[in-house]
SEPAFI-512998 format. One line per 2 residues: for each residue x, y, z of C-alpha. Coordinates in Angstrom, 3 decimals, m for minus. Each point is the difference from the previous one (the first is absolute). Layout:
BEGIN
X/Y/Z ~ ...
//
This chain:
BEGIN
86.770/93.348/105.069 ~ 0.579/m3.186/2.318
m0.682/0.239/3.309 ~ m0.272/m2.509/2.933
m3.535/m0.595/1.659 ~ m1.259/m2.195/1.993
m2.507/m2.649/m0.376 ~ m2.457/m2.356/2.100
m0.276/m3.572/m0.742 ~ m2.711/m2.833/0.938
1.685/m1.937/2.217 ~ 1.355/m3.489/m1.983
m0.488/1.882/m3.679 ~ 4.229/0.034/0.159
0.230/m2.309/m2.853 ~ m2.009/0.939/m2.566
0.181/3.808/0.933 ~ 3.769/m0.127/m0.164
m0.216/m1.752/m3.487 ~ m2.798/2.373/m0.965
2.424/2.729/0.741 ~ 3.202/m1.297/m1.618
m2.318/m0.734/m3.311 ~ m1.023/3.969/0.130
3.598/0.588/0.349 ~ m1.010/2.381/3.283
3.407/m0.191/2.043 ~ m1.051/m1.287/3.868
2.063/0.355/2.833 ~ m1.340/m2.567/3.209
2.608/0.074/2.606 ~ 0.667/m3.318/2.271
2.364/m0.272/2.761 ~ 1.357/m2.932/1.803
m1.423/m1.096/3.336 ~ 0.757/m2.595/2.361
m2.805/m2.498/0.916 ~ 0.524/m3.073/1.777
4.006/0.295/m0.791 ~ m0.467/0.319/m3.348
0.427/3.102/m2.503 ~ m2.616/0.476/m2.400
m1.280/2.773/m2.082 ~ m3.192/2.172/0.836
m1.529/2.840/m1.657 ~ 0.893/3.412/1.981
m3.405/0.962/m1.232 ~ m2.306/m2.876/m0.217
m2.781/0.769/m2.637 ~ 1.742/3.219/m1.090
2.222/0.713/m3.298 ~ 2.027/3.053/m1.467
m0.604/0.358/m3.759 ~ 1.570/2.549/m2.252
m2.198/1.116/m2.914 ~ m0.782/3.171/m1.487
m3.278/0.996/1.564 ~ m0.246/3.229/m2.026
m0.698/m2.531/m3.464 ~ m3.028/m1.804/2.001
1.812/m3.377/0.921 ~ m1.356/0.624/3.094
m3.728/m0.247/m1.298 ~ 0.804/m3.882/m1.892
2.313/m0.670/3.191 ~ m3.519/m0.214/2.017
m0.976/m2.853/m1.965 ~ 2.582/m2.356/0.142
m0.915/m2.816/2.016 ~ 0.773/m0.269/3.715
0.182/3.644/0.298 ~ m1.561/1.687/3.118
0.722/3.755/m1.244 ~ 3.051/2.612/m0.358
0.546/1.947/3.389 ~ m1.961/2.005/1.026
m3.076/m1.985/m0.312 ~ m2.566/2.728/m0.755
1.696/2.653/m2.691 ~ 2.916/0.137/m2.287
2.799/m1.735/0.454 ~ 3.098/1.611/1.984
3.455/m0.528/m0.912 ~ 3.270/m1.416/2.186
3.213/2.354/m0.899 ~ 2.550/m2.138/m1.152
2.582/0.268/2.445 ~ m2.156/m1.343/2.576
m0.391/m3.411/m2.173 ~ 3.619/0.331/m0.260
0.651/0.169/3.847 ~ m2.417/m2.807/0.844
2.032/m2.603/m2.990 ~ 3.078/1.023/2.473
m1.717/m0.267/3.052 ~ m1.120/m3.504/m0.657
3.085/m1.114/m1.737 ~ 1.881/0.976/2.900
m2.565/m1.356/2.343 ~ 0.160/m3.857/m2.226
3.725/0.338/m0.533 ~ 0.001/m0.089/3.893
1.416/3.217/0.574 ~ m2.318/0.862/2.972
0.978/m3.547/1.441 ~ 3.982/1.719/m0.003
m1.329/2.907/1.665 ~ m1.061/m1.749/2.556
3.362/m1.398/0.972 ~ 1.819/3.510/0.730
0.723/0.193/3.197 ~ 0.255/3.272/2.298
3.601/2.182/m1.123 ~ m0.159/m1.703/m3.775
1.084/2.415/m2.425 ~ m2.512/1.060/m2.757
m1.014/1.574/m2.571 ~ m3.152/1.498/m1.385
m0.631/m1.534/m3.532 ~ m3.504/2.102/m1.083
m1.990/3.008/0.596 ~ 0.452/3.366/1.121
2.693/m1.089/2.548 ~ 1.929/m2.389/m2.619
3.761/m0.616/0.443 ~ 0.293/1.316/3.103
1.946/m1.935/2.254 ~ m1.613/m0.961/3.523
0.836/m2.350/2.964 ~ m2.848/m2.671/0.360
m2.039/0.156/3.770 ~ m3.096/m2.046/0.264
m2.681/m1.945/m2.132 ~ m3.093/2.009/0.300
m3.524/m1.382/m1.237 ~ m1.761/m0.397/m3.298
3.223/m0.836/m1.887 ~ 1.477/3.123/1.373
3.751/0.867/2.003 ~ 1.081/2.927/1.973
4.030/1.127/m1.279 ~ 2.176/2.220/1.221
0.423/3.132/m2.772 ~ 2.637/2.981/0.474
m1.355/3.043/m0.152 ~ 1.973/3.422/0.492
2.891/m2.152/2.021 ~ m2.689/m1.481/1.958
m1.402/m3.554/0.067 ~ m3.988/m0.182/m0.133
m2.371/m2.821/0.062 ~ m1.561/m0.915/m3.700
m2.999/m2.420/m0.385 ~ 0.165/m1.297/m3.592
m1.407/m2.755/m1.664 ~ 2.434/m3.610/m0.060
m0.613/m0.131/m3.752 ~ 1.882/3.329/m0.149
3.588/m0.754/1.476 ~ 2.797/m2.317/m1.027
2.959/m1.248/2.656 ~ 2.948/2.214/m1.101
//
């Protein structure tokens, strides 16, 4: 069965590891995001050295994976390999399409009394009044609760101007 893992590159291997991979026809998934540096956007891994692959460990890829050049090893280091569910690979494409579409760059324009609304997770499309930016890409919003208001810290990523 195919299941995400994660593995640990030598650092400037990219190349030839990437091509390595796409000749194996082992599915990789290397997040970057966009960053601002010196007024410019450009593209950095989220996870420099690091790499999801989906393979089926339970057939032994994992064993001839360990050869390919430029690899480090499969996480963790020291024993079989463990896998990533699926979903979470799933979230984190989202999260950083969001995050490169410049969705977190909107969220930071809401103002105190926008209207809003919560567009994932366990609180999603709930309808809240926007308070403060909080840190670490985080906001505090106002959600109703048994006909009272209460104070919600959620992440920007999470919430969309109504």
């Amino acid at each position: 069965m195919l299941k995400w893992y994660t593995l640990h590159y030598k650092h400037f291997s990219y190349g030839i590891l990437k091509s390595e991979l796409i000749r194996k026809d082992i599915e990789c998934y290397d997040p970057y995001i966009k960053i601002d540096q010196r007024g410019k956007k450009i593209l950095k891994p989220l996870f420099p050295t690091y790499m999801f692959l989906r393979f089926d460990a339970d057939r032994g890829d994992w064993y001839r994976l360990r050869y390919v050049r430029g690899v480090k090893y499969l996480l963790p280091k020291d024993s079989t390999p463990v896998s990533i569910r699926d979903d979470y690979i799933e979230w984190l494409r989202q999260r950083v399409e969001k995050h490169n579409s410049g969705a977190i760059d909107l969220a930071k324009q809401l103002q105190q009394g926008d209207k809003v609304i919560v567009s994932n997770g366990p609180l999603q499309s709930l309808e809240g009044v926007f308070q403060e930016h909080s840190s670490k890409g985080r906001c505090t919003i106002l959600l109703q609760f048994f006909n009272e208001y209460r104070p919600v810290e959620i992440e920007a990523v999470s919430i969309d101007k109504v």
